[in-house]
N, C-alpha and C positions, 0 to 999 in steps of 0.2 A: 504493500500500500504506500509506505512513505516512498517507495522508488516510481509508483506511477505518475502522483502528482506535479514534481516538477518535471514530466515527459509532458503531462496535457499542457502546461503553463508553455515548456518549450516546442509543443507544436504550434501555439496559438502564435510565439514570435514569430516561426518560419512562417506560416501563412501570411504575417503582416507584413511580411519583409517583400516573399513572394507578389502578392500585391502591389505595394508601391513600385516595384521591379517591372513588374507588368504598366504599371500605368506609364513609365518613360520610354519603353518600348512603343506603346500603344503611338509614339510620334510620328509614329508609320502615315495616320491620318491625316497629319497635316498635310499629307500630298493631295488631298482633298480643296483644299484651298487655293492651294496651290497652284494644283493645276488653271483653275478657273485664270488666273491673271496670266498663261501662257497664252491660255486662248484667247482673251480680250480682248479684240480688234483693236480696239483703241490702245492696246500697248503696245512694245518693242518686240514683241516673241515673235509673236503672230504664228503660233502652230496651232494643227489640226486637231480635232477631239482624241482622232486615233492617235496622234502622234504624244499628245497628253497622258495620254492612258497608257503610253508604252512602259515608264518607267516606275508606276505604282506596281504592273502587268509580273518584270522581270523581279521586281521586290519579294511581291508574294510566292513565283514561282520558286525562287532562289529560296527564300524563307521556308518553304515546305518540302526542300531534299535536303536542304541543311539541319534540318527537325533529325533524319534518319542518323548522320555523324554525331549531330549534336546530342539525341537520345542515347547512344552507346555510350557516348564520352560521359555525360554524366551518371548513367547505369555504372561504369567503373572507378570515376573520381570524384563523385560527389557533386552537387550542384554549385560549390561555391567558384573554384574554381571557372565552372563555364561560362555563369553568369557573367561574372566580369570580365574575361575575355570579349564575350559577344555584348558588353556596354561598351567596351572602349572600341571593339571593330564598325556597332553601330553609329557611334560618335565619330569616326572617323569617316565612315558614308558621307553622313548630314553633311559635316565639313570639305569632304572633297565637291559635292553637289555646285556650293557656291562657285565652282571656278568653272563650271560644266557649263555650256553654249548650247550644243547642238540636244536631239534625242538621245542620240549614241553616248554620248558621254555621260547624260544624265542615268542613262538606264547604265552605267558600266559602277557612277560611283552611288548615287541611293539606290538603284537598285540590286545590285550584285552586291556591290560593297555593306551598303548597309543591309540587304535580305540575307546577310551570313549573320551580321551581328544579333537582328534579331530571333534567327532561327536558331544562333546559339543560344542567346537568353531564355527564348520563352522556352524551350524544350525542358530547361532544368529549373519550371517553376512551380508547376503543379507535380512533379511527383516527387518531390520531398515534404511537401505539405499532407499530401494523402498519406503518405505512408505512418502519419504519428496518430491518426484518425482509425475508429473503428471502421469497419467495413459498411454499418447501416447509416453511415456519415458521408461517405463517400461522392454523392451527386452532390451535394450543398454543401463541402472544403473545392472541389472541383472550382463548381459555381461561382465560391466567392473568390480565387484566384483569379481565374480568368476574367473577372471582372473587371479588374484594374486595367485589361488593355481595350475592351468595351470605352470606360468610362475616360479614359484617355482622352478622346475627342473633345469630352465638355472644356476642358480647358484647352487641349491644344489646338482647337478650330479658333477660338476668337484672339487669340495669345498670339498665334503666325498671322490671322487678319490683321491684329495691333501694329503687330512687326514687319510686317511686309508694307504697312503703309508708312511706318515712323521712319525703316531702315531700308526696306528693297530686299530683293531676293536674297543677291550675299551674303548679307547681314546676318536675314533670320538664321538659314542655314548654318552660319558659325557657332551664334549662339544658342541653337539647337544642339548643334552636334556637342559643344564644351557641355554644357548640362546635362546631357544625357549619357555621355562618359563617367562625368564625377558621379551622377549618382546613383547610375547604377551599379558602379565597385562600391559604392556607402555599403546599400541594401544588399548587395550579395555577401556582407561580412555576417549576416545573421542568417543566413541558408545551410539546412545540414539536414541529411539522411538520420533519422533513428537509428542506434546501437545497435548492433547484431542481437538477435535474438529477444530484441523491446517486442510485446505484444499491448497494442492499445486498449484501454480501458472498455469493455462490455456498457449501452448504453443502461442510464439510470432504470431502475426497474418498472417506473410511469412514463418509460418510452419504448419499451418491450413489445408491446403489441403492434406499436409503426414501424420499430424497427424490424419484426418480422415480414413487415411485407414489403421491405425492401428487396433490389434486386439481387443474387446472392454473388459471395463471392467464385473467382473462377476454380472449379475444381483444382487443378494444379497449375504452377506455373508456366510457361508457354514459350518458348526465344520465338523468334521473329519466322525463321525458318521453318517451324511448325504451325506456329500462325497463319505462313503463305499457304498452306495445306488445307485448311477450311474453308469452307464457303462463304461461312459469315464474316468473313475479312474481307468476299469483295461485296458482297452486300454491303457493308458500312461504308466503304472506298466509295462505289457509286451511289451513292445516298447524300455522302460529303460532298461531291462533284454536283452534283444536281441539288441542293439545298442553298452550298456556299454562294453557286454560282449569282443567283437573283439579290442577295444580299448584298456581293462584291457591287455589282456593278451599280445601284443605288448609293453606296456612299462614294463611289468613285466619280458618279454625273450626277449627286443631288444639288449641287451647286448652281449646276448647269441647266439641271429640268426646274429651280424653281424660277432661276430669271428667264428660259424659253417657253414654261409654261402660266406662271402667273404673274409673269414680267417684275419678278419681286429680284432686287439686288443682295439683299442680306442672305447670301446663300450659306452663313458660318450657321445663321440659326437653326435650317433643318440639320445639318451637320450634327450638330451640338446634343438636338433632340433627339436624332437617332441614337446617338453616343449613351445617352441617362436611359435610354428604354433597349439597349443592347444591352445594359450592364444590369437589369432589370431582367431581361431575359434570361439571362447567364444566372443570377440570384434564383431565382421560381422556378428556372427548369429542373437546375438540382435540387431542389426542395421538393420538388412534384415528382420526380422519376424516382427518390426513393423511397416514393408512397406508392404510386400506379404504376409504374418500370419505364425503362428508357423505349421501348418501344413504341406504347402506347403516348408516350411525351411526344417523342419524335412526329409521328402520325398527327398528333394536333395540331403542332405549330407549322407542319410543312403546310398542311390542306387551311389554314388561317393562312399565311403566308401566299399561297397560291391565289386566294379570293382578292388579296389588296396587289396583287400583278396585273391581275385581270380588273380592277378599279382605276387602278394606278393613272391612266390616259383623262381621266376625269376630274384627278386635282387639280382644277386651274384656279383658285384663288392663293393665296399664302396660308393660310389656314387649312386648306384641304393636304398640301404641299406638307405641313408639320404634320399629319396627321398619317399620313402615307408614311412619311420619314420614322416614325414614331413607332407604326406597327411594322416597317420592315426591322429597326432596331431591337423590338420586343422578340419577334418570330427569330429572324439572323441570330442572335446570341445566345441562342439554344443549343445551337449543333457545337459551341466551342465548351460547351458542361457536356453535353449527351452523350459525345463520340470518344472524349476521354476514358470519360465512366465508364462507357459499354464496352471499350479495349480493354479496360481494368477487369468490368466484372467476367471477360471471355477469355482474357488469357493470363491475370495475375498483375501482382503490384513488381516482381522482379525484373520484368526486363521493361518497364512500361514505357521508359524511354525512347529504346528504340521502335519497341513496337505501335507505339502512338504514334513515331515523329514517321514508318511508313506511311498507317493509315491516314496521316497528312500531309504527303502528297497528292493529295485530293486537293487540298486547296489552294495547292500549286496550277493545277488544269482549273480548278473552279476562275483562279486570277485571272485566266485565260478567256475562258468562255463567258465570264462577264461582264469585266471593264471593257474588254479589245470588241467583242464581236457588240456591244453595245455603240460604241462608239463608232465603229466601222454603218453599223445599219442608220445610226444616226446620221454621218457624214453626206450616205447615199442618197436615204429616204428623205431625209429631213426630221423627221424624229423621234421621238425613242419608241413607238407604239407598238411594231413590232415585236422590240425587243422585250416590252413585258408580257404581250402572249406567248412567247416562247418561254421566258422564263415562269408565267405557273403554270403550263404544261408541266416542263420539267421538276417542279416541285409536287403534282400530279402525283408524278409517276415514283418520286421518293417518299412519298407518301405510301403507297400502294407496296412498294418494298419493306417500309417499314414495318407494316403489320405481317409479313415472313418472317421477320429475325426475333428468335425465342430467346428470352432470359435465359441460363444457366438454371440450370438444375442447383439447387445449395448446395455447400461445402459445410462439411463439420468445421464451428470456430470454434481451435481453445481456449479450455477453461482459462482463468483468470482467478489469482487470489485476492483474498479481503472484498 
């Protein structure tokens, strides 16, 4: 007993730590802003939608095969180390960006550059926090991890607006990148894996009956290599692809759809609102899946999700605009709690690094399929209409997979004394 307590106290640090880690990472979004003054005719860029979207495009791709080294490395050295690796490599992106001119460059140093850093970081943030957590905890530590790069946007959408108007592009970028260097080696000095052989405390005995209906843990541990061998790795894989996708591509052109559709200029504020109802998402969905399972969670928010794609053409005031932005943020922040969990509850907490950071390679093609091919249909058609009946089709059809992919059978958890 006296050795459990300060384990719960010290998972509760790694989580906070984890979190703040996450949200300077989350600066990923300020490419959202961003982009918009490349495109502004009325400025110096003068580039295409497509050519805007290329280098958030190669971020997230880079971000989600860097997940697979970065998973292993931390499965073997601990999360402290990697984290600040991957703040100083992403701090170095931001700041190479400033010197960047062309597309090419820009996609060579934020998004190569900085889509290692972050794919180093995030990879080693939730699974040292889950691991000091019992198992019927498991979707809400997820949750509130990942929430920190959800909720990123609330401040860095109006912060790079601030700074791009007080400073210019260079500027922001600089002192982007310094600040997210320094502080993400702060917060990864309080990141650490549980003690060999730590088992987390059984929940209190007036949460017994929720926690039994959680989803269980994975029978036995799983490497990656055994993982490739089940079905239900690609059922999640294309689920990830076809969920991520319609999410990407709204914070990457909501800038963009609320001044072409409701002629409103302040395009930080959908930004922002999607940002607090993404980290919102991420909160309730692990809280929900370890009541009714990750399956049936998934299954709601995609077919919600799908309904506001297929509304989506009809926001033309500013209000409807926040309001689209809001429920794609709420649904979108689902799949970054549900997909962890569900690698967790299928294949185990020991390899979960690398094996997460495969099955997110998915949101490396989702980067793909819905900033770029958004952007491109845009450029042609004139505007995004298209691209949101495509996108809840394909949230449809993740839907409809969803309810194939079965919980795990439970696993005996041991006993625990005191």
């Amino acid at each position: 007993m006296a050795q459990q307590t300060p384990s719960v106290n010290r998972g509760w640090t790694v989580t906070t730590a984890a979190v703040c880690a996450n949200l300077v990472l989350g600066a990923l979004y300020a490419w959202g802003v961003i982009g918009k003054v490349l495109v502004d005719p009325a400025g110096s860029w003068h580039w295409t939608k497509t050519q805007a979207s290329f280098p958030f495009t190669v971020a997230t791709a880079t971000f989600a095969v860097m997940m697979i080294f970065a998973g292993r490395a931390q499965d073997k050295i601990g999360p402290r180390i990697v984290v600040m690796l991957g703040g100083i490599i992403f701090g170095l992106g931001l700041i190479a960006s400033a010197f960047a001119k062309t597309p090419m460059q820009m996609a060579l140093a934020f998004g190569l550059v900085g889509g290692i850093g972050i794919g180093l970081g995030y990879s080693a943030t939730t699974p040292p926090a889950i691991k000091w957590f019992h198992p019927s905890k498991k979707g809400l530590i997820t949750g509130i991890v990942v929430s920190g790069v959800g909720l990123a946007a609330v401040y860095i959408a109006p912060l790079t607006q601030y700074l791009l108007a007080e400073t210019g592009v260079q500027s922001t970028f600089l002192m982007l990148g310094t600040a997210a260097a320094v502080l993400v080696c702060l917060f990864a000095q309080f990141l650490s894996n549980p003690p060999a052989g730590y088992v987390p405390p059984a929940p209190a005995a007036a949460g017994t009956a929720a926690a039994g209906k959680a989803p269980a843990a994975a029978k036995r541990d799983l490497d990656w290599n055994e993982m490739l061998r089940t079905p239900r790795f690609y059922l999640l894989w294309v689920m990830f692809v076809l969920a991520a996708s319609a999410g990407l591509m709204i914070i990457m052109h909501v800038s963009i759809i609320a001044k072409e559709q409701a002629g409103w200029k302040w395009g930080f504020v959908p930004i922002a609102t999607l940002a607090v109802f993404n980290t919102l998402g991420r909160l309730a969905s692990g809280f929900l899946s370890d009541r009714i399972g990750r399956s049936r969670t998934m299954t709601l928010a995609f077919i919600l999700q799908a309904v506001n794609m297929f509304l989506f053409a009809r926001y033309t005031t500013p209000e409807l605009v926040v309001f689209g932005a809001a429920f794609t943020g709420l649904c979108y922040g689902t799949i970054f709690t549900l997909f962890p969990a569900a690698t967790a509850d299928s294949y185990g907490l020991r390899n979960l690094g690398v094996n997460y950071g495969i099955v997110f390679t998915a949101f490396g093609v989702a980067g793909v399929t819905g900033p770029i091919f958004a952007g491109m249909l845009r450029d042609k058609l004139g505007d995004y209409h298209t691209a949101y009946i495509i996108s809840a089709c394909m949230l449809l059809v993740a839907a409809g997979l969803a309810l194939t992919v079965r919980t795990p059978k439970p696993a005996p958890q041991p006993a625990t004394t005191g």
